[in-house]
N, C-alpha and C positions, 0 to 999 in steps of 0.2 A: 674765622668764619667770614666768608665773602658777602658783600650784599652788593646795593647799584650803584655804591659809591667806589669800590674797590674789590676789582675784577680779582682773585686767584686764581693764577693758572698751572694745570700741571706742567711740571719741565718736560715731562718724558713723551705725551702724546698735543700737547698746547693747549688741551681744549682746558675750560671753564671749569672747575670745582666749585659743585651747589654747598650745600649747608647741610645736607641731608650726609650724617654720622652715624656708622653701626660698630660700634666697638672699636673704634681707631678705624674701619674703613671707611671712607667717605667719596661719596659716588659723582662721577663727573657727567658733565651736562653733555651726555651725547646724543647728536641727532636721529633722529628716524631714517634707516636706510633710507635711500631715494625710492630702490628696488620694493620695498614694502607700501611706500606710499605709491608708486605706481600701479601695483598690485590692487590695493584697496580702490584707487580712481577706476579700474578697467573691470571689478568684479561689482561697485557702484551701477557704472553705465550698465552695465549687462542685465544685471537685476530689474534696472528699468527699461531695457529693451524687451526681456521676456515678459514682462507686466501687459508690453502694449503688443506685442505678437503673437504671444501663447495662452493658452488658455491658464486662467493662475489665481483668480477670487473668486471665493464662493460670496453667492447674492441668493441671501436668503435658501431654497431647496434649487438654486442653479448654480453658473460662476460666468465667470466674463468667457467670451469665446476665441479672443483676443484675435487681430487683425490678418495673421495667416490663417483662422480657423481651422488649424489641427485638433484633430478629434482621437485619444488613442483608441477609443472602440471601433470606431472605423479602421486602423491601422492595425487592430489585432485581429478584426473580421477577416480584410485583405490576405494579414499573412498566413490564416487558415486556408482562405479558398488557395490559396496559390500551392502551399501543402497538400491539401486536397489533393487538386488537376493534377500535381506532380507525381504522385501514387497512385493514380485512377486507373494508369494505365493496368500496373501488373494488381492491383488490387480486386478489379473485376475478375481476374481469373478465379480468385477463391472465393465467389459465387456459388462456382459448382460444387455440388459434394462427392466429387470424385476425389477423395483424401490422399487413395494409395499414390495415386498419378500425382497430387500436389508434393507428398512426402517424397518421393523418388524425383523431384525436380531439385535437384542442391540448388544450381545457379539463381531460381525464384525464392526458395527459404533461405538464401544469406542475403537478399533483399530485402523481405518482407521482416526478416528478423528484428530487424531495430523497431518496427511497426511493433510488431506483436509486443515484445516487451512493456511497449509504450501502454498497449491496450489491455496489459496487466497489469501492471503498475495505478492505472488509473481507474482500474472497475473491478480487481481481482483482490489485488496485494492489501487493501486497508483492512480485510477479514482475514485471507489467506496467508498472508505475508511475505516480502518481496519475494521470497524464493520459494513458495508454495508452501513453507512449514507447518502452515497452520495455528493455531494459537486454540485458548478455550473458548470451546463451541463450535469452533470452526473446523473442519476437518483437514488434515496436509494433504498438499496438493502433491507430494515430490518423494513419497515413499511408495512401498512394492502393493500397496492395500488400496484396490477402486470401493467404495460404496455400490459403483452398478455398475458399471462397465470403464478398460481402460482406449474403449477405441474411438478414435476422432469421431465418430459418427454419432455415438453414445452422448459424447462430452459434450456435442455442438446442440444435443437435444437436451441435456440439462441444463445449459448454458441459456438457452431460446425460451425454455419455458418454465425454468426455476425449480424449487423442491417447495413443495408444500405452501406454493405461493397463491397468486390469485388468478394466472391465467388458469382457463381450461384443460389444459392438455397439461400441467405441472406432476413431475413426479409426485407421489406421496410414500412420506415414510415418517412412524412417528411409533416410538416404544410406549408401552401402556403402563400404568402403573402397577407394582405389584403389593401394594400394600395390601390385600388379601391375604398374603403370605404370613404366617408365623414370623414372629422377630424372631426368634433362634432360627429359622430358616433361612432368612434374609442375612441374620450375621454372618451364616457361613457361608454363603451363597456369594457375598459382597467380599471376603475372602481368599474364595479359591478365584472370583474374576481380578481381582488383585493380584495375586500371584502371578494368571498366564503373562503376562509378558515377561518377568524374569527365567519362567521353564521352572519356577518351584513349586508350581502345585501338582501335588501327589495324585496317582492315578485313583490308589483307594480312597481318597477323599470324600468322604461320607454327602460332598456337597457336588461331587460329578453327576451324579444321579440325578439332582434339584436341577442341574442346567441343563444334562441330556431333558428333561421334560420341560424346561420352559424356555433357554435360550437356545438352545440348538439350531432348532428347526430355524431363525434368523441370522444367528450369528455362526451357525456354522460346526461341528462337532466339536471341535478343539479351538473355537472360537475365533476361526482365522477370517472369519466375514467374507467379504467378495462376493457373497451371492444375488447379485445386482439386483436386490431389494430395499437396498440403501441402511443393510444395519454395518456399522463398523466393524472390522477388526477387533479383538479384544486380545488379541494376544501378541502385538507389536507395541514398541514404546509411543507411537504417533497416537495417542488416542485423542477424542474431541471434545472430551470434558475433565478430563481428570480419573486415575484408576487408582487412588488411592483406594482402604475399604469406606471412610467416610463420605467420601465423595459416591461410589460404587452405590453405597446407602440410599443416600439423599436420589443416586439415580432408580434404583427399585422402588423405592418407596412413591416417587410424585413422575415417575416416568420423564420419557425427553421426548421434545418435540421442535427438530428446530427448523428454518426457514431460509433458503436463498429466494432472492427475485427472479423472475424472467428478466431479460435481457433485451429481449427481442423488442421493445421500446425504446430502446437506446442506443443498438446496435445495431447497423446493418448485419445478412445474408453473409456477406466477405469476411465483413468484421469478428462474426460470432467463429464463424470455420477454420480462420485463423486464429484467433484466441485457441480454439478446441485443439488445434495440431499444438499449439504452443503449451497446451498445458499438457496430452501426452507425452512432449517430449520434455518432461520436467524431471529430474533426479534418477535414479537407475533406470529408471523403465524407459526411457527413452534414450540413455546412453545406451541399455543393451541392446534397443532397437538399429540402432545407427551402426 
């Protein structure tokens, strides 16, 4: 065991054997690269250089502003407006609602495309889902089934003034409850709406009769919806709540009533008209269009 009286040195590398022993290995006194303590001096300075030029302690509900007075709100402001200007040009064209002339411009919608995505993604997709799927409660945006209509013109006015919201001019559409109904009525009734989207409910089903007189007239004879009244489909797998019979139940029984916002507070004219062409051209119905 070495101490300061008498140095042991390895033969093989020279340096210094401490005292420090792990089962017959015993560790030699090596230095600290040079490279690592340079490292540590130049990430030292720096740390104190960002202190006194960048903005970097909170004081109390502020922080120091530090000597270049960088601000990143002011620096995220900028890189919008610059974004902005940069699309202002062909963004003003979708102003107009002349849809069929936007839609037959290719060279303007492979522009505009990354846009629109953008402006789904961020006011569409959190309910609808990135790719228009929809989710519960929310209807898909990207299957063969409109609520009221599948034309840009239609979409840009549901979009502007929401469903069952607060503006004035908001579509309405909202199912009643039927708990006036018989439960043996409702069982079967919750039933055969279960079935249509597999194609297994029977024609003579004692419970076609219950829907020709209470869902028909909304959802359609064979429950294929579309009658831009805003009741869904019933007989595709996209539904908006759920088609189990339990679920089916729960919907006969306390009725549904659901809600998008207007938009038109949020969105500019351009903004809304291009979301509306983006979301017709969502899943086949827009592939067959093209």
């Amino acid at each position: 065991m070495s101490d300061h009286g008498t140095r042991e040195i390895d033969p093989v590398t020279g340096r210094d054997i401490t005292s420090h022993d792990w089962n017959g290995i015993r560790e030699l006194n090596t230095p600290l690269p040079k490279l690592v303590i340079w490292a540590l001096i130049v990430t030292f300075a720096y740390s104190v250089l960002a202190w006194i030029l960048l903005p970097a302690w909170p004081v109390g509900r502020d922080y120091t502003r530090g000597l270049l007075g960088l601000d990143q709100g002011d620096v995220a402001v900028a890189g919008y407006r610059d974004l902005a200007s940069g699309r202002q040009g062909w963004l003003e064209r979708f102003a107009a609602d002349d849809f069929a002339s936007l839609q037959s411009d290719t060279a303007l919608m492979a522009v505009a495309g990354p846009a629109a995505q953008r402006l789904f993604e961020d006011n569409c997709a959190a309910c609808h889902g990135l790719a228009g799927q929809g989710g519960p409660g929310f209807p898909a945006l990207s299957d063969a089934s409109w609520l009221w209509s599948g034309d840009p013109a239609e979409i840009a006015l549901t979009i502007r003034h929401g469903i069952n919201s607060e503006d004035p001019d908001t579509r309405i559409a909202e199912m009643p409850p039927f708990d006036w109904m018989e439960r043996a009525e409702r069982d079967a009734l919750a039933a055969y709406v279960a079935a249509l989207p597999t194609g297994a409910a029977a024609a003579d089903d004692p419970a076609v009769g219950l829907f020709a007189d209470n869902c028909a007239s909304c959802h359609g004879d064979d429950g294929e919806g579309g009658l831009e009244v805003g009741a869904p489909s019933l007989a595709d797998t996209s539904v908006v709540y759920g088609q189990d019979p339990q679920t089916v139940m729960a919907t006969l029984r306390h009725g549904r009533i659901g809600e998008m916002p207007a938009w038109s507070g949020r969105l500019s004219a351009a903004e809304i008209n291009l979301l509306a062409l983006h979301v017709a051209g969502l899943g086949p119905r827009g592939e067959a269009a093209q």
